[in-house]
Backbone bond lengths (Angstrom), bond angles and torsions (degrees), N, CA, C in turn:
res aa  C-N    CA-C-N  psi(-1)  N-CA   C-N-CA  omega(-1)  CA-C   N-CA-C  phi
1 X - - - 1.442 - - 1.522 108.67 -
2 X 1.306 106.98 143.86 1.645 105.14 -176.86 1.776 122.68 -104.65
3 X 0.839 110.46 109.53 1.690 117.47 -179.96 1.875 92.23 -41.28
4 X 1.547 88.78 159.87 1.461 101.13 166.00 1.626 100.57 -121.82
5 X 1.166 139.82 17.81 0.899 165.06 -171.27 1.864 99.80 -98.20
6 X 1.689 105.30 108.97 1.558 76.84 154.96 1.209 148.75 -91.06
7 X 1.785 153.09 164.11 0.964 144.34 -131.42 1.863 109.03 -79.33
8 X 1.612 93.87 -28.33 1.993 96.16 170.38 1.677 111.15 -77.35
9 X 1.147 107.69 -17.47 1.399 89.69 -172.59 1.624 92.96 -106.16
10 X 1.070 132.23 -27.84 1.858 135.29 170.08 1.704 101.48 -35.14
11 X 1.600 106.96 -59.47 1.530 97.90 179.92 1.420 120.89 -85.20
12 X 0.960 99.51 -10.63 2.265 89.61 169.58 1.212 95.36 -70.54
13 X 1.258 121.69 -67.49 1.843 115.12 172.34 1.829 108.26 -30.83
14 X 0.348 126.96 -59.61 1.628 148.12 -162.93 1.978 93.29 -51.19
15 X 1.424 95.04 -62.96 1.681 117.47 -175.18 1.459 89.19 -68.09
16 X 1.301 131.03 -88.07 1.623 118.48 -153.32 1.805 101.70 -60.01
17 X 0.762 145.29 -5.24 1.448 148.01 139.67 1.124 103.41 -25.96
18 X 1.348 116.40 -84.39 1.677 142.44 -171.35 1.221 92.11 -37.13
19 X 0.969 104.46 -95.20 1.824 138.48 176.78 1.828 95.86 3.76
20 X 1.553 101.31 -68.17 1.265 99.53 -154.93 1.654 105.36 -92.29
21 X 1.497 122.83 5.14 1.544 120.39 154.42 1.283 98.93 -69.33
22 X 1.113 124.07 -28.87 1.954 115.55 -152.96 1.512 93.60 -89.68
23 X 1.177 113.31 -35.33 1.843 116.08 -177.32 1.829 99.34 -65.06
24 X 1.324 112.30 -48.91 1.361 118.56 -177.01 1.463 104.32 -60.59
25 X 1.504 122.09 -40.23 1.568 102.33 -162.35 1.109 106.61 -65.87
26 X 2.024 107.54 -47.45 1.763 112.35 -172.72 1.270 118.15 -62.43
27 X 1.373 116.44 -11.16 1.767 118.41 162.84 1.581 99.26 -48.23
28 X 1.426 93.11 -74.42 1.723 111.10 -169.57 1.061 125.68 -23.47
29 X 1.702 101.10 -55.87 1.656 117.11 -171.92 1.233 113.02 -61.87
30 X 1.315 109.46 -26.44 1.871 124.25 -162.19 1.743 104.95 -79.58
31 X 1.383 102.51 -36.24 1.408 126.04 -167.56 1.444 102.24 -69.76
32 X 1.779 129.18 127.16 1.240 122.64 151.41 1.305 82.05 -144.91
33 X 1.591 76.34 128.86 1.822 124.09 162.90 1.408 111.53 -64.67
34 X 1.554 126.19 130.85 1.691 137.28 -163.51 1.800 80.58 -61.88
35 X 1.310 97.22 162.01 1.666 114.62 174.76 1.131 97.77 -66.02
36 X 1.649 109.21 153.76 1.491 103.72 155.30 1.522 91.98 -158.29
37 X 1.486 138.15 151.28 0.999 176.80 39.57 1.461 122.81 -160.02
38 X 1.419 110.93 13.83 1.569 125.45 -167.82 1.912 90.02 -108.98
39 X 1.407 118.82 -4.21 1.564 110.14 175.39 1.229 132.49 -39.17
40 X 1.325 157.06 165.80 1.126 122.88 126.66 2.016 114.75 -104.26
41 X 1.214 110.57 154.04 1.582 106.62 -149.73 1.800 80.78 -118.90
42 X 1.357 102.97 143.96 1.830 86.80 179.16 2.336 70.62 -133.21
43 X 1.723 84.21 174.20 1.427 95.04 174.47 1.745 88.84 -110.88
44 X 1.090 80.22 134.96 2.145 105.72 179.12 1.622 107.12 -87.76
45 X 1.223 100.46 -44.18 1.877 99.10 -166.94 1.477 93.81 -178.81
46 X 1.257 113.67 145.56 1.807 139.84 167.22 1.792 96.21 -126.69
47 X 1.534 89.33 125.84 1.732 120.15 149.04 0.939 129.52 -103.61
48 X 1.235 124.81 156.80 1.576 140.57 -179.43 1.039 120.73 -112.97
49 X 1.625 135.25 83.60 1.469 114.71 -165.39 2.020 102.39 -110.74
50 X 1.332 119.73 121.35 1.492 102.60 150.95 1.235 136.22 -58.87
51 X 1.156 107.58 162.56 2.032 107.31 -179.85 1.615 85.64 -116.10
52 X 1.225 117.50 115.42 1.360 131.59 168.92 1.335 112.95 -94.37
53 X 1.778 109.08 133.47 1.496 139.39 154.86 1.014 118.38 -104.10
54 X 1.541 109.74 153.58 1.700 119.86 -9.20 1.399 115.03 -84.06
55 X 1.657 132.33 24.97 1.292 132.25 157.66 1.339 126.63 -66.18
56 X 1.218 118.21 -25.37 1.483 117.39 -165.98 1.245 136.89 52.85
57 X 1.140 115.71 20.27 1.528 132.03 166.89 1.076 110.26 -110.90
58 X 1.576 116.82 148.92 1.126 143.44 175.45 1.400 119.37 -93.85
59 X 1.826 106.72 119.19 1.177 132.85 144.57 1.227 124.25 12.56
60 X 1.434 129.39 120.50 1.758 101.97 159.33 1.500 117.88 -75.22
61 X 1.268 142.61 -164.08 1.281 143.32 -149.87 1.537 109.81 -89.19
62 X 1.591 114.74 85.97 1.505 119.88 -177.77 1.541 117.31 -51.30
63 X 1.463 136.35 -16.84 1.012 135.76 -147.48 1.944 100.90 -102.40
64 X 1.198 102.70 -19.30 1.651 114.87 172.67 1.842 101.75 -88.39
65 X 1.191 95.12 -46.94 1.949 97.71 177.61 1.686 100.69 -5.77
66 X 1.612 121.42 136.38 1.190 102.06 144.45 1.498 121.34 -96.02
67 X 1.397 112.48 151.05 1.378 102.68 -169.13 1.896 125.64 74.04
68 X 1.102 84.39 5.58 1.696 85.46 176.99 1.345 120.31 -65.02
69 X 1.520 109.71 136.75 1.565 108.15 -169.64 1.964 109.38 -159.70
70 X 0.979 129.88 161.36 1.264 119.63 171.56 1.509 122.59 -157.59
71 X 1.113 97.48 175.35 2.043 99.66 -149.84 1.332 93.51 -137.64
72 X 1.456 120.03 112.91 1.675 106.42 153.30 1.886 106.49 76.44
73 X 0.756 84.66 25.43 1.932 89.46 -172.95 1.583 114.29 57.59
74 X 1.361 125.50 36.41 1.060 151.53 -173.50 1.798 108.88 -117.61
75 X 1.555 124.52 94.71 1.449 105.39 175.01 1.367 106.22 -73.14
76 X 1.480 110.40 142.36 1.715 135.52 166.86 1.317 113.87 -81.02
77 X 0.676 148.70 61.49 1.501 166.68 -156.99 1.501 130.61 -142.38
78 X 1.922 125.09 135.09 1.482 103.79 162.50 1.457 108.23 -83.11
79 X 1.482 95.16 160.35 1.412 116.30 -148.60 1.213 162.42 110.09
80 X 1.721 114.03 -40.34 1.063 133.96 -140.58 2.193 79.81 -107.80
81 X 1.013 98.44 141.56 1.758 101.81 175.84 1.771 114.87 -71.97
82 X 1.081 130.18 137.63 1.172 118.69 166.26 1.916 130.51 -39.33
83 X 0.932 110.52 147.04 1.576 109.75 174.82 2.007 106.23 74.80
84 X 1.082 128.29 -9.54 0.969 112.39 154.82 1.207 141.48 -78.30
85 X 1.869 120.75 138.86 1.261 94.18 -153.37 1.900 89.04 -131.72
86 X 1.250 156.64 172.67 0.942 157.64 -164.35 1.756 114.94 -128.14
87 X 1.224 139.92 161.84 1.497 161.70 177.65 0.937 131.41 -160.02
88 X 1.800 137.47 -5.77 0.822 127.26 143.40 1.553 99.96 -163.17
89 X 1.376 110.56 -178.91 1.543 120.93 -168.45 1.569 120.94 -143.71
90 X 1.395 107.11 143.02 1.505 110.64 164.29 1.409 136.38 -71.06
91 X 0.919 111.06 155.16 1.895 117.46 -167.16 1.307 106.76 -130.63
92 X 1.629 117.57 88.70 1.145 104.11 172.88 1.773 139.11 -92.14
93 X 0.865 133.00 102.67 1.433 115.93 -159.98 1.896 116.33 -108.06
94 X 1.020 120.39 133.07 1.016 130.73 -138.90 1.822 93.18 -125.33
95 X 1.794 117.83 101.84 1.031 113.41 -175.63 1.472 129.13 -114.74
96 X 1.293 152.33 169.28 1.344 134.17 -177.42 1.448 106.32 -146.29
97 X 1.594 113.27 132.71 1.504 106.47 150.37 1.589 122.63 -94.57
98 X 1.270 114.82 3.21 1.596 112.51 -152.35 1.681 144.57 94.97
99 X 1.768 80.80 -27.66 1.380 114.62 -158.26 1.498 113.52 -125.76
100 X 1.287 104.40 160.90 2.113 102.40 158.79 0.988 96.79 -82.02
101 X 1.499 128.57 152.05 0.983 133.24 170.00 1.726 118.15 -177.63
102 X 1.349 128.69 147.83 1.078 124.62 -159.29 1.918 93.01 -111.69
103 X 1.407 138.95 90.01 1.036 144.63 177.67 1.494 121.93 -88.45
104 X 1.701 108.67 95.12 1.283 115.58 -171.50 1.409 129.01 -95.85
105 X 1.474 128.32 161.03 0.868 100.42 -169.65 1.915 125.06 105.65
106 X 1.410 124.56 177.82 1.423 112.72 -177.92 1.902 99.74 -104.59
107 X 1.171 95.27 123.05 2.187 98.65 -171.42 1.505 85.41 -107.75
108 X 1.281 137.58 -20.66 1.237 121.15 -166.22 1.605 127.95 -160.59
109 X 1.273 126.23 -158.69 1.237 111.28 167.35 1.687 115.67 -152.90
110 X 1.060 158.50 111.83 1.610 139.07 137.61 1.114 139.52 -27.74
111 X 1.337 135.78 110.24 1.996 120.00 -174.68 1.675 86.69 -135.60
112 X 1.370 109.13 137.57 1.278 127.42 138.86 1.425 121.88 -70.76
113 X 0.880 138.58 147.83 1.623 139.43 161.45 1.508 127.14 -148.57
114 X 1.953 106.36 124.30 1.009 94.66 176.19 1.454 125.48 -60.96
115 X 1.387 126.13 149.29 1.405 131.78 -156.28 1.735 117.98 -104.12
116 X 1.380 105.93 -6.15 1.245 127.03 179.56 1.443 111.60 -115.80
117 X 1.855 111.56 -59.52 1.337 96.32 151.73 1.403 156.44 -106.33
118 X 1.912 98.32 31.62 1.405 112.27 175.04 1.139 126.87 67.67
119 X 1.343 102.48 6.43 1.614 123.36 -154.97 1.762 98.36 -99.93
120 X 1.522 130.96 118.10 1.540 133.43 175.34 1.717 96.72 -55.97
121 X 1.452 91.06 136.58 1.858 115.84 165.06 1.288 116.99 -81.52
122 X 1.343 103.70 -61.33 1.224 148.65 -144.30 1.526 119.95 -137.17
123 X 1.175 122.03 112.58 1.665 103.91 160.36 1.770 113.25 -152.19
124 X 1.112 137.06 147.99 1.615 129.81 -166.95 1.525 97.40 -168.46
125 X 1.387 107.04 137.87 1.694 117.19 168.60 1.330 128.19 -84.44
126 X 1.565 106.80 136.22 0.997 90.31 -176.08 1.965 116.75 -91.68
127 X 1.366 139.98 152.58 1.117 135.73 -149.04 1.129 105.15 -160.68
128 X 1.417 97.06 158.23 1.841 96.46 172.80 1.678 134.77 50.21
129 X 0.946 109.64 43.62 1.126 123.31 170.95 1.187 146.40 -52.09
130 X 0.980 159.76 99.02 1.922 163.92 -168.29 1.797 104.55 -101.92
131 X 1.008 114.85 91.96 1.839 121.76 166.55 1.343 110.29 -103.80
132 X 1.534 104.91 111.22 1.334 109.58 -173.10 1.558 116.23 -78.72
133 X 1.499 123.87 -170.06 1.578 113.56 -174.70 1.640 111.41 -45.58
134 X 0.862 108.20 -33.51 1.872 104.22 176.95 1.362 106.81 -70.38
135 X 1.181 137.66 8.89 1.297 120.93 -176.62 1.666 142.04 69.56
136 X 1.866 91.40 -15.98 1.776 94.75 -175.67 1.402 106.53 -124.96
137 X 1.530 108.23 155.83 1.649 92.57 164.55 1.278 76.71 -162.83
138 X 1.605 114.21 173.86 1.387 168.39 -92.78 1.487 100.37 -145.78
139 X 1.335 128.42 114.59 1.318 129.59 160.34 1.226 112.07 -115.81
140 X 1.563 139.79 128.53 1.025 126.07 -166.28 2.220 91.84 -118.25
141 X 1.355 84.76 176.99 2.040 81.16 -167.82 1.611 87.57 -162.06
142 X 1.042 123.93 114.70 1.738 147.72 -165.58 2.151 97.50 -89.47
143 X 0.878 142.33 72.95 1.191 113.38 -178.62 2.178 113.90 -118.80
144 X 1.457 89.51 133.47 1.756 97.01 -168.92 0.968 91.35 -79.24
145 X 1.307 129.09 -177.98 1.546 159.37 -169.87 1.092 120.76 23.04
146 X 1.041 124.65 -124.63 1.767 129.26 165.32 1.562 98.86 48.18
147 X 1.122 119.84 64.02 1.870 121.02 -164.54 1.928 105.52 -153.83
148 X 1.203 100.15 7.61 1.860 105.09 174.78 1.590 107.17 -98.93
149 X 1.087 109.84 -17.11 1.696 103.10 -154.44 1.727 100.06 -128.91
150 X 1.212 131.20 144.62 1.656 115.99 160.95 1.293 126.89 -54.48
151 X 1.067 105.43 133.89 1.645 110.63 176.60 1.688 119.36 -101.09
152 X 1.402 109.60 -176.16 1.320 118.45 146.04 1.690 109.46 -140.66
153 X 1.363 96.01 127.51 1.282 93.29 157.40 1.752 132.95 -120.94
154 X 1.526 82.06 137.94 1.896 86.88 -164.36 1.811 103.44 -113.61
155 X 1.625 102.98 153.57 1.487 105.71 177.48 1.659 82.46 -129.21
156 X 1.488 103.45 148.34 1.159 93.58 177.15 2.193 92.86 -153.94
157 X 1.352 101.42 148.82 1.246 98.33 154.51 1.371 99.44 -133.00
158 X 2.147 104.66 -159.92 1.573 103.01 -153.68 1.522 104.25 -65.75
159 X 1.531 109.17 -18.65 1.592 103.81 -166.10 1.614 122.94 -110.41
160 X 1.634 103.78 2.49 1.281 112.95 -170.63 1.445 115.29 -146.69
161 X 1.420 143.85 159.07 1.401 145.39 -170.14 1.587 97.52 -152.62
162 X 0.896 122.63 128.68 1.865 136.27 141.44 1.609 111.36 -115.35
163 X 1.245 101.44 122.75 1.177 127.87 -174.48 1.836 109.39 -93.06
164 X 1.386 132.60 126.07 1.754 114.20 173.91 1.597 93.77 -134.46
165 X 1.366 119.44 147.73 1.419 124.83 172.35 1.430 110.28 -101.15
166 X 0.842 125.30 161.76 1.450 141.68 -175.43 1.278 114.82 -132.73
167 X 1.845 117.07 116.61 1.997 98.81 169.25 1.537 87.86 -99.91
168 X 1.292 102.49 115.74 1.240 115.05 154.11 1.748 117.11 -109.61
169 X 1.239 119.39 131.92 1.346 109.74 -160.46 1.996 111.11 -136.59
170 X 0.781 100.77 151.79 2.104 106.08 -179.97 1.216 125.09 -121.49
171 X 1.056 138.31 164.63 1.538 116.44 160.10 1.755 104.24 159.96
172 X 1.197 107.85 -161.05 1.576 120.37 -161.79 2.071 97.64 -119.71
């Protein structure tokens, strides 16, 4: 078959071709992509924070409280200011590979659970992950209601579980 191309300009085409696979490969070679799914992800620590009304600030970490307990959407607790009353809470979970690393994919999970009737509140994966040179970061988990009855709340991935209870309590 005959080019319409002539034969000096066929091989400069030919050469910057080359040229620019060989520029592309040594990109390539140079290039490593953050890890992702060979991690291992452990859970470091879970918090408990309320979102308090009508202040709108959040709680420090109810789940260390000693004696923490609550009535009526009211935390029982020292500390807490009068007239504030709570509806739902933060979940902070705090994870590590060791490493930077870009961890894709589902590494874990969140569940609330009722604690009396065993019954799930709440549950969401955790995914997609970004751990910067320190290795840990921050998952945060927003969840409303589920605040009449005791709970447990667990974070768990494939290699690790923290378990926190909650008296959350209702009544007349």
């Amino acid at each position: 078959m005959r080019s319409y191309w002539p034969a000096a300009k066929h091989d400069v085409m030919r050469n910057s071709a080359r040229q620019a696979t060989l520029v592309l490969l040594i990109l390539l070679a140079g290039w490593r992509p953050i890890a992702h799914g060979a991690e291992v992800v452990t859970v470091k620590a879970v918090s408990v924070h309320l979102l308090l009304t009508p202040s709108g600030e959040l709680s420090p970490d109810v789940s260390v409280m000693k004696d923490f307990k609550s009535w009526n959407f009211a935390p029982l607790a020292e500390g807490f200011p009068g007239g504030e009353r709570f509806y739902s809470f933060l979940v902070k979970v705090r994870l590590d590979t060791g490493k930077e690393a870009y961890v894709k994919g589902k590494l874990g999970s969140i569940e609330v659970k009722s604690k009396a009737r065993n019954r799930v509140l709440f549950r969401k994966s955790i995914s997609g992950v970004y751990f910067p040179r320190e290795g840990e970061a921050v998952e945060g988990f927003f969840v409303q209601g589920s605040v009449c009855e005791p709970v447990l709340v667990t974070a768990s991935t494939g290699t690790s579980r923290i378990t926190k209870e909650l008296n959350f309590e209702c009544g007349e």
